[in-house]
C-alpha positions as CSV (number, residue, x, y, z in Angstrom):
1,X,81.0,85.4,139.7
2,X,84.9,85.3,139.5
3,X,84.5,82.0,137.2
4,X,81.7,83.9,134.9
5,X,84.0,86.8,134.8
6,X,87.3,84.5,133.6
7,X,84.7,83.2,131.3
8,X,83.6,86.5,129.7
9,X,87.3,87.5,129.1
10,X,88.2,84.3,127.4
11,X,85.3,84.7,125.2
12,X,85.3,88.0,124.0
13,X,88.4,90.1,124.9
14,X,90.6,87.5,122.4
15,X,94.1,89.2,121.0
16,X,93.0,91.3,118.3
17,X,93.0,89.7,114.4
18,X,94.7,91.5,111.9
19,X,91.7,93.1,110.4
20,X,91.8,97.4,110.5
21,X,89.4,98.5,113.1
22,X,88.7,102.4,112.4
23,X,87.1,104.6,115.5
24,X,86.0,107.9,114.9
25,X,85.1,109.9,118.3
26,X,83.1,113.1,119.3
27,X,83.1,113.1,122.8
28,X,85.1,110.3,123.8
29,X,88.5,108.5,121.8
30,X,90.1,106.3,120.1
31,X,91.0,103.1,122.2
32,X,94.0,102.2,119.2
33,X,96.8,104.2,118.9
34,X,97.8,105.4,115.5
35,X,100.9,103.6,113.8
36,X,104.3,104.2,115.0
37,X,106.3,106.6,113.2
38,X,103.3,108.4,112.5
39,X,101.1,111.9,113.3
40,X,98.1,112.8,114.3
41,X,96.2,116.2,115.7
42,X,92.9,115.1,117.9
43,X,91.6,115.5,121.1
44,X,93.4,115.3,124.5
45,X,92.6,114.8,128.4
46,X,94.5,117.8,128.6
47,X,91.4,119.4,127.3
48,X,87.9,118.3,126.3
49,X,85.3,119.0,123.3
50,X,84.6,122.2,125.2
51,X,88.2,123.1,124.4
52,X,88.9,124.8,121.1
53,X,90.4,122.1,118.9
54,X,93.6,124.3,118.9
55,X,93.8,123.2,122.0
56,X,94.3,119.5,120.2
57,X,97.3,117.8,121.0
58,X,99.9,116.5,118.3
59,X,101.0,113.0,119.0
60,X,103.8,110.3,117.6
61,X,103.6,107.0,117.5
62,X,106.1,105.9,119.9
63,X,105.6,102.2,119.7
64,X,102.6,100.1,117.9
65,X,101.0,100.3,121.1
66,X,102.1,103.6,122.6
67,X,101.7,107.2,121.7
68,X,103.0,110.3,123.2
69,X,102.0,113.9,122.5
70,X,101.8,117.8,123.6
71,X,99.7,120.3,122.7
72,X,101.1,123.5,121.0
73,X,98.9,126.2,121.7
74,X,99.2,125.9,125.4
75,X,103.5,127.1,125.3
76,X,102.4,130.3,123.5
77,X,101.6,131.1,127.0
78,X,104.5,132.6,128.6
79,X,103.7,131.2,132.3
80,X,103.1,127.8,131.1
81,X,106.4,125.3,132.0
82,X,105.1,122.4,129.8
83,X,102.2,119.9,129.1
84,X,102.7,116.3,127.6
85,X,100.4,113.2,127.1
86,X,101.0,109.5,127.0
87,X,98.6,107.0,126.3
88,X,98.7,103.5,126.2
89,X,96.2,100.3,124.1
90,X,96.6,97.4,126.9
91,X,94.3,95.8,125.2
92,X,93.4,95.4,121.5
93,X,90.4,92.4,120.7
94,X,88.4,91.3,118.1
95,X,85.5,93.0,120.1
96,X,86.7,95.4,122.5
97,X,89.6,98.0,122.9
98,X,91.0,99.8,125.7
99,X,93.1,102.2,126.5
100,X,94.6,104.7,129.1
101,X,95.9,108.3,129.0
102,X,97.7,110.7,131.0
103,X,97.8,114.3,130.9
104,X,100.0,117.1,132.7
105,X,99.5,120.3,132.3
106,X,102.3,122.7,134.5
107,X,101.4,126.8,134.4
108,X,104.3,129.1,136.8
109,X,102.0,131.5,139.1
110,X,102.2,133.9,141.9
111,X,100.5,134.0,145.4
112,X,100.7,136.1,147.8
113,X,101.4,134.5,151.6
114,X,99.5,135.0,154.8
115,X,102.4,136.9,155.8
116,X,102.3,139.0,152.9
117,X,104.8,138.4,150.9
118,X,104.8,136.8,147.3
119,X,105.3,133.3,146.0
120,X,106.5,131.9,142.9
121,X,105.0,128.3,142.2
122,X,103.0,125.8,139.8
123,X,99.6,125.0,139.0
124,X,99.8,121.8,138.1
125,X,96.9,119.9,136.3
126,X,96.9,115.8,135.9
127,X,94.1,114.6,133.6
128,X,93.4,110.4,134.1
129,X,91.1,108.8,131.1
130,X,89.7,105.6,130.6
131,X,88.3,104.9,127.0
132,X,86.2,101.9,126.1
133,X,85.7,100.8,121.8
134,X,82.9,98.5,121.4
135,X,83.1,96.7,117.9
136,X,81.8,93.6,117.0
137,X,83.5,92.2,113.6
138,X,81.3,92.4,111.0
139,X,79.6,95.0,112.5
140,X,78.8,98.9,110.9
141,X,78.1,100.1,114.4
142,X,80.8,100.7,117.0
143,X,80.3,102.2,120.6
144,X,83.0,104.5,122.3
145,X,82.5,105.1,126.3
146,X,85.4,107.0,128.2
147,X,85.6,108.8,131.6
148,X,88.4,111.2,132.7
149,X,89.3,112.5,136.0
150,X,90.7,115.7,135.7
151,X,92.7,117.4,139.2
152,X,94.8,120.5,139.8
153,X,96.6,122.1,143.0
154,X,99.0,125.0,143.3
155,X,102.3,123.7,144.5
156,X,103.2,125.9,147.2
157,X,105.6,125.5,149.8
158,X,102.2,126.2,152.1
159,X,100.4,122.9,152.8
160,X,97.2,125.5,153.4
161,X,97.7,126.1,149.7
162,X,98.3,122.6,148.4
163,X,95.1,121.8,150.1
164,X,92.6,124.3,149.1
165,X,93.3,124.5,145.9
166,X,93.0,121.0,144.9
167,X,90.0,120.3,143.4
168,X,88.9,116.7,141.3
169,X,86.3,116.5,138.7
170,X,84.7,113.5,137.0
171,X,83.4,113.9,133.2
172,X,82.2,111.1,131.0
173,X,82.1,110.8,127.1
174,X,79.3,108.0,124.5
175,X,79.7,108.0,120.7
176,X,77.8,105.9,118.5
177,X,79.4,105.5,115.2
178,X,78.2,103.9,112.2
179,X,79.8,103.3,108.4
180,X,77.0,104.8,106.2
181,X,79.7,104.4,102.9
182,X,83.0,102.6,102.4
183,X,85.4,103.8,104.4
184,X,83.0,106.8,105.8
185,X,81.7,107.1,108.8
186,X,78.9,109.1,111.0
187,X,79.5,109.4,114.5
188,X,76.8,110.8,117.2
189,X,78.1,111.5,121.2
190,X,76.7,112.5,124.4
191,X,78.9,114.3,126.8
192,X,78.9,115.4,130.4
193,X,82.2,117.9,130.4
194,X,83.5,121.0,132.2
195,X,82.8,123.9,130.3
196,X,85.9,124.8,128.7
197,X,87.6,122.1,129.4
198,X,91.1,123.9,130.4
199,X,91.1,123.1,133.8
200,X,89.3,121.4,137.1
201,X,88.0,124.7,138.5
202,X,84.8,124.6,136.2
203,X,80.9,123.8,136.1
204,X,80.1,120.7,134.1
205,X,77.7,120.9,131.3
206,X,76.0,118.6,129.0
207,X,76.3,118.7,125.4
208,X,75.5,116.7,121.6
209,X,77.2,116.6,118.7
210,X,77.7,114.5,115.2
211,X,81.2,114.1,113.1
212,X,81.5,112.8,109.7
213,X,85.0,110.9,109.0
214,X,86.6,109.3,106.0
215,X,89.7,107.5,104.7
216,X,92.4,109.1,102.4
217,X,95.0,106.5,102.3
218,X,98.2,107.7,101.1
219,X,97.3,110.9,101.5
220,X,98.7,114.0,104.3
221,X,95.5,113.8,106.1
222,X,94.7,110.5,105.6
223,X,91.5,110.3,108.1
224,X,90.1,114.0,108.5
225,X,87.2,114.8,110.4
226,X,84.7,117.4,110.8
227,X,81.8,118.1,113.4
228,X,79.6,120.5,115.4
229,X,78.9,119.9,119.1
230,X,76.3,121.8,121.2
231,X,76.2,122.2,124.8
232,X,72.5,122.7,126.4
233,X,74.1,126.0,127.4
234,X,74.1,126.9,124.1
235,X,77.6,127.1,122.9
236,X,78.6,125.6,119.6
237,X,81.8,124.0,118.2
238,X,83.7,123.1,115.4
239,X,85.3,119.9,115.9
240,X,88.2,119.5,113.8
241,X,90.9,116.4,113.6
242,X,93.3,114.0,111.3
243,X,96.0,112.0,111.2
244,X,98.7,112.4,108.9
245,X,100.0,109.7,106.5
């Protein structure tokens, strides 16, 4: 098994040819990172597709490889401390792309003690994601998996606390895109995510959508994209994301 595995990887998961390889999520990511130096407003672990895409994060290209980012809506709050993202492409191939990302997400709160008197601490909220791109060259189709493990506790001083209100949840994201013009792109996902996405402390509900993306080069928003997604709850969205040029 080991030796098929070392196999497999020498095949397939090859460093990446120079060739622009475009992926255009619903319900999962993008394994690449943008270019450094550059923008872009899209989804984060921070929230999910439940989320209202104000709840988008704005990231930089910090290196060709590395992206950092934090999402605005969340410090009109005026209990919330801060929130950032980093996410990392470890691996970039001809056929296959991953990628890591790490949320936080800090709000200030208030408990009140057994003893009865009140407590200022944190709700902090840590969001883990593994995303998967599937595209073979010469391909139209692509294939996007990810899965996120969003957690939270209160930070109290009262290990009672800590405890109890730590709670872990598991969501998973598919997409299917394919490139029905040059340069545009349909992409269909599946999703199991918590309902609103904000934090752990939610029900998990299953949902479909479609996006359509294109290209603008030189252009502000050089890739826009537009969608709906529908939980089988019956909510609908308005999934709305670029980059910047």
């Amino acid at each position: 098994m080991r030796a098929f595995l070392i196999a497999f990887i020498a095949l397939f998961l090859r460093p990446a040819a120079a060739a622009d390889v475009h992926f255009n999520p619903v319900t999962t990511i993008n394994a690449r990172t943008i270019q450094r130096g550059t923008l872009a407003f899209g989804r984060a672990p921070l929230g999910n597709i439940n989320s209202t895409f104000l709840a988008n994060s704005l990231n930089f290209g910090l290196f060709s490889r590395v992206e950092v980012g934090t999402a605005p809506i969340f410090y009109t709050s005026p209990e919330h401390q801060i929130n950032y993202v980093v996410k990392l492409n470890f691996w970039r191939g001809d056929w296959v792309d991953w990628t890591y990302v790490f949320g936080q997400n800090i709000f200030r709160t208030k408990i009140e003690k057994t003893n009865g008197d009140p407590e200022r601490t944190r709700l902090e909220m840590t969001a883990n994601q593994l995303a998967l791109n599937f595209h073979p060259p010469g391909s139209k189709a692509s294939l996007g998996v990810s899965g996120t493990q969003s957690c939270a506790h209160v930070d109290s001083d009262d290990g009672f606390v800590r405890l109890g209100t730590f709670r872990c949840v598991g969501e998973v994201g598919l997409d299917l895109q394919y490139e029905v013009l040059d340069e545009r792109w349909l992409t269909l996902g599946y999703g199991r995510m918590r309902d609103t996405g904000i934090t752990p402390y939610e029900e998990l509900s299953t949902g479909v959508g479609a996006a359509f993306t294109w290209t603008r080069p030189e252009k502000l928003f050089s890739m826009p994209s537009l969608g709906l997604y529908r939980t089988f709850t019956g909510n609908t969205l308005l999934l709305v994301s670029t980059t910047f040029y």
